[in-house]
C-alpha angles and dihedrals in degrees: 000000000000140000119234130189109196105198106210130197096247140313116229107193142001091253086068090049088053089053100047088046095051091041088049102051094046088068119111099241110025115098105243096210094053095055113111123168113207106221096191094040093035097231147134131212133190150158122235150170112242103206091057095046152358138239084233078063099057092037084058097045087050092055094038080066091055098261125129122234123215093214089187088061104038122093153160134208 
């Protein structure tokens, strides 16, 4: 398991935090109760099982939404 912090550009309502929560949590690997998105600081955070899935994954399923991803400050340990 490992813990992953995906820094976005901005979020811009709570109805985009719902979105990345429930897109987030519908991927095979991330512990869905472990899934929090930072409104003011515009993360996410998660927990997730590397060998089901990658942070390049998650990244994917938050722009597919329409969000941009900052790659050089996201990361996972």
């Amino acid at each position: 398991m490992k813990k992953a912090t995906i820094q976005l550009e901005t979020l811009t309502c709570p109805s985009c935090v719902q979105k990345i929560e429930n897109s987030t949590k519908s991927l095979n690997g991330v512990v869905k109760d472990s899934v929090k998105v930072l409104f003011n600081s515009s993360k996410v955070k998660f927990d997730f099982d590397d060998e089901k899935l990658s942070m390049e994954d998650v990244e994917k399923a938050i722009t597919v939404l329409g969000y941009e991803v900052k790659k050089s400050q996201s990361k996972a340990i």
